[in-house]
MIVEX-791587 format. One record per residue: residue in one letter; y, x, z of N, C-alpha, C in turn. Coordinates in steps of 0.1 Angstrom, whole numbers, plus 5000, padded with zeros to 4 digits. Example, Ala and Ser with C-alpha at 12.3 -4.5 7.8 and 13.67 -1.06 7.14 Angstrom:
A494351325078495551235078496751325078
S497851285071498951375071500051295079
This chain:
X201774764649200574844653200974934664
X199874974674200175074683199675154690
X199675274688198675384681198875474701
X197775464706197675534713197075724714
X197175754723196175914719195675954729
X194175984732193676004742192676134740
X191276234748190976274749189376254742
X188876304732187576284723186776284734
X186176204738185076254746183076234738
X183176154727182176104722182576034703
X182476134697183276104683182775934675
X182975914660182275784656183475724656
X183175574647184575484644183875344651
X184775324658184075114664185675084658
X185774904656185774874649186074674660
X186674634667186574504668187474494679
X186874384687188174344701188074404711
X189374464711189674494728189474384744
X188874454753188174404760189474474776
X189974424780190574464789189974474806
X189074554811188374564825189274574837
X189374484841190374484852189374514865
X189174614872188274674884188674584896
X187574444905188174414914188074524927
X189274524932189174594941188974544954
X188474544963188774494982189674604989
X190474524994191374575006190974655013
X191674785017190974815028192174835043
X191974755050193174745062192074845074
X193574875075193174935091192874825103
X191974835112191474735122190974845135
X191674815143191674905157189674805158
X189374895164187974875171187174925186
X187274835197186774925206185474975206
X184174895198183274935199183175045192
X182975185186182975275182181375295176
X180575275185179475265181178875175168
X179275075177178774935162179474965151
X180375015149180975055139180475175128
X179775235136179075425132177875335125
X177075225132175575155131176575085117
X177175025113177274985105177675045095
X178575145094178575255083177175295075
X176475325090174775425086173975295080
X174275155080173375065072173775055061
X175275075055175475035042175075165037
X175375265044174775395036173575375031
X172475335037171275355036170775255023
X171675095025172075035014171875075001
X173275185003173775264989172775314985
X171975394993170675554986169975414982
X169275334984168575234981169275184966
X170275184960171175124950171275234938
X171175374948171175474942170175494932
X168675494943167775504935167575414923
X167975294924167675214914168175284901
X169475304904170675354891169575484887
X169175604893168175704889167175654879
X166575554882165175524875165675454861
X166975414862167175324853167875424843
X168675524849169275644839168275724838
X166675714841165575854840164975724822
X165075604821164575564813165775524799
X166675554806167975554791168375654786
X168475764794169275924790168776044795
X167676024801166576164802167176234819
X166176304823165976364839167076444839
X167676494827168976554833170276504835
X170476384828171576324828171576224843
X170276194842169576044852169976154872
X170076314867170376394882172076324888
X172676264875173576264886173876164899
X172776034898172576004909172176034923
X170776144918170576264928171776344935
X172776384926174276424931174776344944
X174876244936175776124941174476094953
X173376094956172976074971173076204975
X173076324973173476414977174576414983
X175276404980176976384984176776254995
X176576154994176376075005175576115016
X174476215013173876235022174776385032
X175576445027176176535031176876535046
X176876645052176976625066178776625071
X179176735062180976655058181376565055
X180676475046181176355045180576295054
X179676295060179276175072179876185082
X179776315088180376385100181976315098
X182976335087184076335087184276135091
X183976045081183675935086183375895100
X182375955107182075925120183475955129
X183576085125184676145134185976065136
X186076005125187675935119187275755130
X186175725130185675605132186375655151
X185275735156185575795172186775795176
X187675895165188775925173189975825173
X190075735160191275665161190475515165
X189275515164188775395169189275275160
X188775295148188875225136187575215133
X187975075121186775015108186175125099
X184975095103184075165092185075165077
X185375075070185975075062187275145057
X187875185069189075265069188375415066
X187375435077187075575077186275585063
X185975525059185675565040186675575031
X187275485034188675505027189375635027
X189775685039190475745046189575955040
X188575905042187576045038187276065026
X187575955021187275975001188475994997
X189675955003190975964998191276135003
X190776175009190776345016190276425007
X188776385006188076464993188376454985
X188576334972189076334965190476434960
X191276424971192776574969191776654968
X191176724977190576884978189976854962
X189276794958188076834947189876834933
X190776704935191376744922192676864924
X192876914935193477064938192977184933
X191477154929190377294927191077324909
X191377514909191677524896190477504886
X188877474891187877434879187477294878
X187777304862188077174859186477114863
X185277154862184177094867184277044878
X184977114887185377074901186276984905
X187476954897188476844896187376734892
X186476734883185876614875184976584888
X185076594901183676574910184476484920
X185876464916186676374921186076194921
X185876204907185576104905184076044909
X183276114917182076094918182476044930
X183276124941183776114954183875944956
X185075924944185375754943184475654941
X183475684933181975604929181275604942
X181175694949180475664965181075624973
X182475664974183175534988183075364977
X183675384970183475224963182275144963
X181275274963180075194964179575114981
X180075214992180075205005180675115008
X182775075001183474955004182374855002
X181874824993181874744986180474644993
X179874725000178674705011179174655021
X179974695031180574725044180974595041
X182174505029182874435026182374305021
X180874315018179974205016180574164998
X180974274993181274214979179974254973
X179674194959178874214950179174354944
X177974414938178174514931178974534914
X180074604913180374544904179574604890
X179974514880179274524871179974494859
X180274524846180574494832179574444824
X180074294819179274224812179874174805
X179474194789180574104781179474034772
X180373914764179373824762179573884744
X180073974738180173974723180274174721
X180074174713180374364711182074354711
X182774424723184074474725184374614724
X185974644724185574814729186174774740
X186274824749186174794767187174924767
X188474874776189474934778189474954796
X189475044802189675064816190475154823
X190675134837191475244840190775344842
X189775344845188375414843187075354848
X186175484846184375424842183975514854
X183175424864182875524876181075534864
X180475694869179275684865177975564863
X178175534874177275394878177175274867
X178875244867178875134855178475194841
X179075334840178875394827177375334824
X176175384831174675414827174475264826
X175175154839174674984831175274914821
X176275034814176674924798175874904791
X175774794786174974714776175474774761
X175174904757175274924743175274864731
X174774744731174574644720175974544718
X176474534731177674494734179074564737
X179274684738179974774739179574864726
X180674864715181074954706181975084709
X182675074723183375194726184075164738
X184775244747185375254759186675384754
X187775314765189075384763189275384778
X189675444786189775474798191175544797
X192575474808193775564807193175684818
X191775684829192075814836191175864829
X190575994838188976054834188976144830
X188376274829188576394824187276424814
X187176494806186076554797184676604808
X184876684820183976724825183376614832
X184176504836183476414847181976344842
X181476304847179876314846179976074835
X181076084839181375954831180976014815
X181976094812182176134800180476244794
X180076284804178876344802177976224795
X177476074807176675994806177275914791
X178575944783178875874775178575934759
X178676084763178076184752176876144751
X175876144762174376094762174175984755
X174875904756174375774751174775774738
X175675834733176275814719177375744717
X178075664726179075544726180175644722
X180875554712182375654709183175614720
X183975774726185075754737186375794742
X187075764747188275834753188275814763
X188975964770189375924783190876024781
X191275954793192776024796193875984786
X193675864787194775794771195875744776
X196875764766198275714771198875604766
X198175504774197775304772198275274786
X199575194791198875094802198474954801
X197575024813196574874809197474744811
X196974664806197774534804196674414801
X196874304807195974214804196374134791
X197774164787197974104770197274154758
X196674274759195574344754194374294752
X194174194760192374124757192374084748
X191374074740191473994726192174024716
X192474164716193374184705192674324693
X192574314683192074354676192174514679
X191374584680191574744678190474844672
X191074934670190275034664189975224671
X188775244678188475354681188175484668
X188875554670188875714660188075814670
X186775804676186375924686186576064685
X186776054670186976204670188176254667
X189076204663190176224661190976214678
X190476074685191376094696192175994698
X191875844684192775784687192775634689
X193375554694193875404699194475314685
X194075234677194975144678194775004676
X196074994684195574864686196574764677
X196474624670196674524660197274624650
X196074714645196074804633196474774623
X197274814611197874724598196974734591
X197174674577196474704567195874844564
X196874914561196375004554195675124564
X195575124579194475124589193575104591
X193474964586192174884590190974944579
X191674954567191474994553190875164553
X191575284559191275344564190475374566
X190075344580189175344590187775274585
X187875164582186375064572185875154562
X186775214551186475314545185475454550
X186175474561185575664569184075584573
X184275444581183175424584182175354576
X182275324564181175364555180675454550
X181475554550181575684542180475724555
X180675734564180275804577178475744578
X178275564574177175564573176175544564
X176975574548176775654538175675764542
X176575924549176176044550174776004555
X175175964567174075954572172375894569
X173175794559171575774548170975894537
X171875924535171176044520171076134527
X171876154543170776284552169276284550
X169276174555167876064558167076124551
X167376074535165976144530165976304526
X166376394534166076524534165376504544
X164576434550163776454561162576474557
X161576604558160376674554160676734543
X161876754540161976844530162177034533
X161877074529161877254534163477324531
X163977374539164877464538165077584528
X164877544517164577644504165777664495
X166477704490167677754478167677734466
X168077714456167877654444166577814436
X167077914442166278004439165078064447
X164577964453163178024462163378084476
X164878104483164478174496164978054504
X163978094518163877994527164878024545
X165077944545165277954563164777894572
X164977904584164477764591165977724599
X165777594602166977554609166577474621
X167077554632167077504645167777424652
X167877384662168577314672169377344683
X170677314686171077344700171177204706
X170877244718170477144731170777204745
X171677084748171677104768171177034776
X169976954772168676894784167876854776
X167076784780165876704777165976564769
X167376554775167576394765168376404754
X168276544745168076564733167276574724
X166076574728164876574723164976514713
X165376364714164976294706166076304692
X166776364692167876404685167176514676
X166776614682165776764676164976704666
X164176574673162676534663163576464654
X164076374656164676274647165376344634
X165776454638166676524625165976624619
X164976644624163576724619163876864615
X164276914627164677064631163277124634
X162877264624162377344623162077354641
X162577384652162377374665163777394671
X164177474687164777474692165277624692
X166477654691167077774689167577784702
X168277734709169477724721169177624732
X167877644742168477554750169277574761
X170277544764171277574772170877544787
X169977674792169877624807170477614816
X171977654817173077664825173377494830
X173177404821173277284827172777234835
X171277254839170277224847171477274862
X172377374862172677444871173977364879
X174777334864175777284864175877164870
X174577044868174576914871174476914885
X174176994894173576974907174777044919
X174677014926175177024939174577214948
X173777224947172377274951171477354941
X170577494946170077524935169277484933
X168577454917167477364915166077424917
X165177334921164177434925163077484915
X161977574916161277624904160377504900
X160177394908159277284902160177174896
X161077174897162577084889162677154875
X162677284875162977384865161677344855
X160577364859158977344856159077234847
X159577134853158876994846160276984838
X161277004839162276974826161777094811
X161277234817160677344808159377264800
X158477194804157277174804157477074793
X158677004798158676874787159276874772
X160177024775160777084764159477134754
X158677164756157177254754156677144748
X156077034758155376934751155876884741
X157176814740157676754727157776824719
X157976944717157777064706156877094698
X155377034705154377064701154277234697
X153777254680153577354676155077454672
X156077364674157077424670157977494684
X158577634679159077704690159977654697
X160577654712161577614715162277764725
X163577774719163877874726164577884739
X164677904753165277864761166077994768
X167178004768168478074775168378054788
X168078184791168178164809170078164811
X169878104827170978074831172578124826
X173678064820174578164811175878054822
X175678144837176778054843177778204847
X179178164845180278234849181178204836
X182178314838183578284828183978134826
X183778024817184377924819183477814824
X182177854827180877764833181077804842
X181977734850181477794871180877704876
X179977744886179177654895179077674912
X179977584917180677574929179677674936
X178577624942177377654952176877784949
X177177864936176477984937177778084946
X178978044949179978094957180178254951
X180678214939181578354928182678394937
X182978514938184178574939184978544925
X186578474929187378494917187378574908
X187578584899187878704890188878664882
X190078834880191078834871190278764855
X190078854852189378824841187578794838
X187078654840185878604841185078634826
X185678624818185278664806184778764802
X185278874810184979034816183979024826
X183778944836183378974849181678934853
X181178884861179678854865179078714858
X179178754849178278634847176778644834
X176578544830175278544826174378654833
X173278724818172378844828172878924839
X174678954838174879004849174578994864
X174978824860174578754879173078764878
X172578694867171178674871170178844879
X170178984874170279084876171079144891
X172079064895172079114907171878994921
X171378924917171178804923169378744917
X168278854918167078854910166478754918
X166478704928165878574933166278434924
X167478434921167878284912166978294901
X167078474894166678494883165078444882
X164078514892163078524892162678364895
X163278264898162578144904162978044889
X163678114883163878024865162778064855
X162878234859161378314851159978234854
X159978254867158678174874158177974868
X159277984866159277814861158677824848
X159777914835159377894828158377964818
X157378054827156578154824155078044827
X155377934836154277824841154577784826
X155677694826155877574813155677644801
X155377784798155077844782153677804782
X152477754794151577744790151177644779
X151977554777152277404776152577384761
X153477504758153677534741154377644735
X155077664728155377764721157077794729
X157277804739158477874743158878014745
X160178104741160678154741161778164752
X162178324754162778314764163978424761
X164878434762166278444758167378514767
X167578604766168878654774170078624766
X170878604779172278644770173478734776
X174378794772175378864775174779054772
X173779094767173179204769173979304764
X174279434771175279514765173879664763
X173179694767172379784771170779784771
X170279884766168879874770167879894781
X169279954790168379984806168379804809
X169479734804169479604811167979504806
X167879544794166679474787165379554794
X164879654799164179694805164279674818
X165479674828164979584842164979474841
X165179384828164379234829162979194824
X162479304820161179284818160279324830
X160479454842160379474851160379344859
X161279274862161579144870160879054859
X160179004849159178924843157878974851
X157779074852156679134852156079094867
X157079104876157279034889156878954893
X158178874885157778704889156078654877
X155278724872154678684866153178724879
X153178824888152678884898152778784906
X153878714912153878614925152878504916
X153178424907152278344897150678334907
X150578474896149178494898148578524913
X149478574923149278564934149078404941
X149878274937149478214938148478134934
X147978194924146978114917147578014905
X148878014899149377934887149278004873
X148777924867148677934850149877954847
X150078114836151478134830150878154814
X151678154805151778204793152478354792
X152778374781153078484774153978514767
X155378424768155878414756156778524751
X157478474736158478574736159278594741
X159978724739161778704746162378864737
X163478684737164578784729165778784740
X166878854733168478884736169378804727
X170578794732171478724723171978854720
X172778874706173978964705175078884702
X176278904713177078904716178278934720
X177879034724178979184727179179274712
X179979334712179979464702179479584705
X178579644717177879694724176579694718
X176279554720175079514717174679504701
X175979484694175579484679175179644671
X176079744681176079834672174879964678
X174279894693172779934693171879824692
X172079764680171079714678169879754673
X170179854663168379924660167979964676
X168680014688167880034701167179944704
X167879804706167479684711166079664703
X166279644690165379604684164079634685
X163879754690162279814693161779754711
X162979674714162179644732162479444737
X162279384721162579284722161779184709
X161779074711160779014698161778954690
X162978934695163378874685164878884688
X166378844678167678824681168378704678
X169178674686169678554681171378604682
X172278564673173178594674174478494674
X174978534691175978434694177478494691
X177878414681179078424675180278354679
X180378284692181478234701181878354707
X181178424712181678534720181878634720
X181278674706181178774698182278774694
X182778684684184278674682184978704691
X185378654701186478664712186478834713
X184878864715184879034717185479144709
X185079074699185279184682186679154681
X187779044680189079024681190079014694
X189179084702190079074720190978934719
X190478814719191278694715189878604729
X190678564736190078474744189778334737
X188778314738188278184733189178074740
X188778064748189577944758191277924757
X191578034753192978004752193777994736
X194177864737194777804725195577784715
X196977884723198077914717197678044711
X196378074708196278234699195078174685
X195378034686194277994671195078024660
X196178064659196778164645196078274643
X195778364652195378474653193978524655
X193178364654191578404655191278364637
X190278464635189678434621187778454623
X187778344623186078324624185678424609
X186478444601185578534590186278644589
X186478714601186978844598185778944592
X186278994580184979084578184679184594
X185079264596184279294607183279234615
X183679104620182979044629181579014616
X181779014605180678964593180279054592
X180479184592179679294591179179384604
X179479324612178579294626177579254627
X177779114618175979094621175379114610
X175979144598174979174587174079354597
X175479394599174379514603173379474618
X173179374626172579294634171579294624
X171179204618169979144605169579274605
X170179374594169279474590168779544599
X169279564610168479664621167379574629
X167179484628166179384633164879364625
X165279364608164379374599163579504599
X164379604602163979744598162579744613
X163179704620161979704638161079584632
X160879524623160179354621160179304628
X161279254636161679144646162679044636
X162878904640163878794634165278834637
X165878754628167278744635168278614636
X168578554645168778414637169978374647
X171278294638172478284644172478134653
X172978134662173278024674174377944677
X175478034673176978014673177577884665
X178677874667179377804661179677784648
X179877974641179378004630178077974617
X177177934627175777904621175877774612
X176977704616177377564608178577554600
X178677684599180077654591179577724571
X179977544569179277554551180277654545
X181077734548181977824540180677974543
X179977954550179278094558178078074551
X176977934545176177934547175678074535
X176178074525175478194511175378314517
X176378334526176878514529175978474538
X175478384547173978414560172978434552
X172778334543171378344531171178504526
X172278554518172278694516172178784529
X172678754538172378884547171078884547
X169778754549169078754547168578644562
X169478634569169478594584168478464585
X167178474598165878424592165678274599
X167078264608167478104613168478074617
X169177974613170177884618170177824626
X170777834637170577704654171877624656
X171477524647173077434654173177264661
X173777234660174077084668172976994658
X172076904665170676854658171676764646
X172776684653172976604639173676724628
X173876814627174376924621172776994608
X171676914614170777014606170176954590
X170776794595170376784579171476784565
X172876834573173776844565173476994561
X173577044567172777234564171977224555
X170577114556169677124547170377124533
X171177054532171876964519172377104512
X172777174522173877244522173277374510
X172077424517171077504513170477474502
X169877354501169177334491170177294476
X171277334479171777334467172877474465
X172377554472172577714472171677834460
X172577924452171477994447171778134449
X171378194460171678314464171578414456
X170878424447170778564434172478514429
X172678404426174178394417175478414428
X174878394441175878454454175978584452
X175078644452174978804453175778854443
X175878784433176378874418177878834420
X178378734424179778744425180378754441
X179578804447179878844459180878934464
């Protein structure tokens, strides 16, 4: 047996033959050229080719994995349409008086260094997009076929890597999982692979080898691991977890329509967290009370460019509609500290975790702010949306964002657009924010409490860094009597209080949130029917007494 280890990108157990993808590649030779021109005309045809190829891949990822995922071919003509990359190609073609083909070569192999030299890792992962658009250009220029993965039986498919493109045309019925030796977590492969649900690795320490084909293996997605001609008591294992695993998943099942109640009569509701639209179907299916967290920072993240208030509109709107009567809560933009986004052009910072981000940027940069407000002050007409700050240390900051609602709710009606009304809460997250919380409470409808960052705050322990997980205790009483005293000062104003965090799912917490009294849970959709289980066999009066 031979037990590889690679990077979780998409958890689950597959289960069958290794599929070895060998990527054909075309040559690319240097070829002196005097015409310089015919050469520029033929670049700008296969480009045009490509956007044409592009589009298709968009429509086809707008009907598999939803408008936010389906953006990154919008990226990727972006990037081709870019005037660096064209300009640099042309220029390369003029001055050495070479093949179209070279000068793609030659300018993706350039970019490519700059994007994986960048210390953010979002920005190393845009490398790989780089390579999906000259490949796609070779591959024009060179009169090859587009390539494609087709296999004729369910494999797990082993590669050196998955450019985006192929990602979105695997045939899921036929592919049980993918192992990639390159590829990073951020790259938009590994994004389109989360979306789809396929168990994955990337960044595994396998070479490829074509003696590999046909040879029995076994994906661990969550664990992280490879093996391949697994032994017995592996195979045994693993068959096991994956019955067990779709076991759970049946007796979830029928907690569906059942109420969030305690063996003794108290109730909660349990929400959702979500980072686009092509989770939806995950929210309904697991029959979440509504949406607690939608993470609008990705809308920000996926793009090149800022997105505009009618892009904003119809991803908000669609959140709303599929909601129906049920609330969905949506977090304005929460970009800085370890979410950076190239194009808003941040000054570095010693310490980002300290520095401009969330309401901070949004507040001093009120035009980004105001054109997210404006979007989703239109889309509350549509259904029951909320609106959400996060990072809040202060109540002057909660009152100049209501000021700037008030604004962008004035340009609206200056134009003549239909808005709603919705609520808006704050996150607490800071220790600032928790211990004025009776202030907050009287200038807000509601709290949600994020407990990733709150931690890090309450234990001066940086989340992000790993060699201090001895020293972090998700249940330090303090940080626990942070938000109990959060709850009570929220109760006392009759406003909710309801946790978002990471904490929100952890079954060691659920009695002590029941007793504080805490009036929602917002966690990962497949996470809500295990909670139910979790709850409905809780009896908080007998918590209380041996508490």
């Amino acid at each position: 047996m031979q037990v590889y280890h690679g990077k979780s990108v998409c958890g689950g157990i597959a289960i069958g033959k290794v599929s070895v993808y060998g990527r054909p590649e075309g040559r690319v030779e240097r070829e002196e050229k005097q015409n310089q021109e015919a050469e520029i005309c033929r670049y700008r045809e296969a480009a045009g080719i490509a956007l044409e190829q592009l589009d298709g891949l968009h429509e086809k990822a707008l009907r598999q994995v939803g408008e936010a995922e389906a953006s990154i071919f919008e990226i990727h003509r972006m990037m081709l349409k870019d005037s660096e990359f064209q300009g640099s190609i042309e220029d390369i073609i003029h001055t050495l008086s070479v093949n179209a083909e070279y000068a793609v070569a030659r300018t993706a192999e350039d970019l490519e260094q700059k994007f994986q030299a960048c210390e953010d890792a979002y920005m190393r992962g845009r490398a790989a997009d780089i390579e999906d658009i000259s490949r796609r250009l070779l591959a024009i220029l060179q009169g090859r076929e587009e390539e494609r993965i087709q296999e004729k039986e369910p494999v797990i498919l082993l590669a050196d890597d998955l450019a985006p493109s192929q990602t979105v045309q695997l045939d899921k019925s036929q592919v049980l999982a993918f192992v990639t030796a390159r590829g990073s977590l951020n790259s938009h492969t590994a994004i389109l692979a989360r979306t789809m649900g396929i168990p994955a690795l990337v960044g595994t320490d396998i070479p490829l080898d074509e003696s590999l084909d046909g040879r029995p293996g076994i994906v661990d997605g969550a664990a992280g691991m490879l093996y391949i001609d697994p032994d017995r008591e592996t195979c045994a294992r693993m068959r096991k977890a994956l019955e067990e695993e779709k076991e759970k998943k049946e007796l979830f099942r029928t907690l569906i329509g059942k109420e969030n109640l305690t063996l003794d009569g108290q109730s909660i509701q349990l929400h959702a967290n979500i980072g686009s639209i092509k989770d939806l179907d995950m929210v309904l299916q697991n029959d979440a009370d509504g949406i607690g967290l939608f993470r609008s920072e990705f809308i920000y993240l996926e793009r090149t460019g800022f997105p505009t208030e009618e892009e904003q509109f119809r991803i908000y709107r669609t959140v709303a509609e599929a909601m129906g009567k049920k609330r969905a809560i949506i977090r304005t933009l929460d970009i800085g500290a370890d979410k950076q986004c190239a194009y808003f052009g941040m000054e570095k910072e010693e310490n980002p975790a300290l520095g401009c981000r969330a309401i901070r940027l949004c507040l001093t940069r009120t035009e980004i702010f105001k054109t997210q407000l404006r979007a989703l002050l239109r889309a509350s007409a549509y259904g029951r949306l909320a609106i959400m700050y996060p990072m809040i240390t202060s109540v002057k900051e909660v009152r100049r964002i209501r000021e700037i609602v008030e604004e962008a709710k004035a340009e609206l009606e200056a134009r003549g657009l239909p808005h709603g009304h919705p609520e808006q809460g704050i996150m607490i997250e800071t220790p600032a924010a928790a211990v004025i919380s009776d202030l907050l409470a009287r200038e807000v409808d509601f709290f949600s409490i994020g407990t990733n960052d709150l931690t890090q705050y309450m234990l001066a322990l940086d989340r992000q860094n790993q060699s201090l997980d001895e020293f972090r205790d998700a249940h330090h009483p303090a940080l626990l009597r942070m938000i109990e005293l959060t709850v009570e000062n929220a109760h006392r104003a009759g406003i909710r209080a309801g946790i978002c965090g990471e904490l929100a799912a952890d079954p060691e917490l659920t009695g002590e949130f029941l007793a504080m009294g805490v009036d929602e849970l917002s966690v990962a959709p497949e996470r809500i029917l295990p909670l139910r289980k979790a709850i409905r066999e809780t009896d908080v009066s007998e918590y209380l007494r041996t508490r």
